[in-house]
C-alpha positions in Angstrom: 0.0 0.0 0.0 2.7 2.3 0.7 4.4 1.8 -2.6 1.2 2.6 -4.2 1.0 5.9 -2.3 4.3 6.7 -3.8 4.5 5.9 -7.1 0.8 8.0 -7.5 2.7 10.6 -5.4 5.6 10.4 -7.6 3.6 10.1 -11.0 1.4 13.1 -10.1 4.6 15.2 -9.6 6.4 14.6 -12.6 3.0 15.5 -14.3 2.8 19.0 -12.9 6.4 19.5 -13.4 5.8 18.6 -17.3 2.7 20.6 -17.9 4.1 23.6 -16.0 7.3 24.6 -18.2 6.0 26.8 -21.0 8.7 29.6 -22.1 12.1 30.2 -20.0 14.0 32.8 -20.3 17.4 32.3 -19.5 20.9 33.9 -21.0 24.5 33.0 -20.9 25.4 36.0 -18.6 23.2 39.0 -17.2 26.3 41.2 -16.7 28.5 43.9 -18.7 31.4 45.4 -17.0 32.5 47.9 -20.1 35.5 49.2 -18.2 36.9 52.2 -17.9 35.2 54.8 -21.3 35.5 58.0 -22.2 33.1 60.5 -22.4 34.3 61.8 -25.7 34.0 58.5 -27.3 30.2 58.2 -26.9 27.9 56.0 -26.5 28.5 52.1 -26.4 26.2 48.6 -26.6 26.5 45.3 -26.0 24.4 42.9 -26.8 23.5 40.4 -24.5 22.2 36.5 -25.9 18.9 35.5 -23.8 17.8 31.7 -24.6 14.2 29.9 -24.5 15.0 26.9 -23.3 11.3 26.0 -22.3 8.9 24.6 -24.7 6.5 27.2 -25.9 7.6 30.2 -27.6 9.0 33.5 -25.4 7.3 36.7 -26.0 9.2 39.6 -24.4 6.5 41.8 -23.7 8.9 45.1 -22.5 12.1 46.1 -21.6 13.0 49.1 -18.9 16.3 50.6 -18.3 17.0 52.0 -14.8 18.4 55.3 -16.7 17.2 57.2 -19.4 20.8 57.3 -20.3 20.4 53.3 -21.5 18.7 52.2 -24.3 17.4 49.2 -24.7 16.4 47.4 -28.2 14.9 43.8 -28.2 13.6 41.1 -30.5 9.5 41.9 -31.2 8.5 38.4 -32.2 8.6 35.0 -30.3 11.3 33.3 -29.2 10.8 30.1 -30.6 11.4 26.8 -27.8 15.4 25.8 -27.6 16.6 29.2 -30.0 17.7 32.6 -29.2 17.6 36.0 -29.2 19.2 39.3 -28.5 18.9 41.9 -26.3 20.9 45.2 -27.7 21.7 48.3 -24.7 23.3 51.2 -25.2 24.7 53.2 -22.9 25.5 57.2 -23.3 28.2 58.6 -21.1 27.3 62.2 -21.9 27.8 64.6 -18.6 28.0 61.1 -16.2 31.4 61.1 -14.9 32.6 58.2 -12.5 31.1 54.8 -11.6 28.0 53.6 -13.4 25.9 50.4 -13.3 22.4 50.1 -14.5 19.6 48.0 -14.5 18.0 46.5 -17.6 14.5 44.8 -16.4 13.2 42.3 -19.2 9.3 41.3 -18.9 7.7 37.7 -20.9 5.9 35.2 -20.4 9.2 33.1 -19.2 8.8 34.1 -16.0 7.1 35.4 -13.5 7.9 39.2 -12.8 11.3 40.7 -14.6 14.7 39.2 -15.6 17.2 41.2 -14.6 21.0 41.8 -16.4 23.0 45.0 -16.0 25.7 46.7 -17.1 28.7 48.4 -15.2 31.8 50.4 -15.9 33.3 54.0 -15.3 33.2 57.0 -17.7 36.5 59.1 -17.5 
């Protein structure tokens, strides 16, 4: 009888777990340490990969910068399951001298609230 408990237990689980998945976001890294920059030079991107590595397609529904000094450009149709995508920010140094780091704050349907990566450096 116990047995039986478990394996129902056990099946049941597994069953949630495999109906639950649907789109995950997910990316390599979700930080960009640029360094030290100059001012003069202007502004500079990177473009971080995100993956779906869930089993229905990722739709990134927005994406807000902590700054209006970062601008953030992202893919408008779904992410289809096991491929890629990317996410393109751009940072201006214009009259922000010293330390920066910022917040980029990516919103889908693979998961729940925002994904988070930043980016970091130091404009001399």
């Amino acid at each position: 009888m116990r047995q039986l408990i478990f394996m129902f237990m056990a099946i049941l689980l597994a069953t949630g777990i495999a109906q639950a998945q649907g789109a995950i976001i997910s990316a390599e890294t979700t930080m960009h340490d640029f360094g030290v920059i100059k001012e003069a030079d202007g502004k500079v991107s990177h473009t971080f990969k995100i993956s779906n590595t869930g089993d229905k397609p990722l739709v990134i529904t927005r994406v807000i910068a902590s700054c209006g000094c970062t601008t953030p450009e992202w893919p408008k149709e779904p992410i289809a399951p096991g491929k890629t995508g990317e996410i393109k920010v751009t940072f201006d140094p214009a009259g922000r001298p010293g330390p920066f780091t910022k917040t980029i704050s990516i919103y889908s349907n693979g998961k729940k609230g925002s994904f988070i990566m930043n980016i970091r450096g130091e404009v001399d």
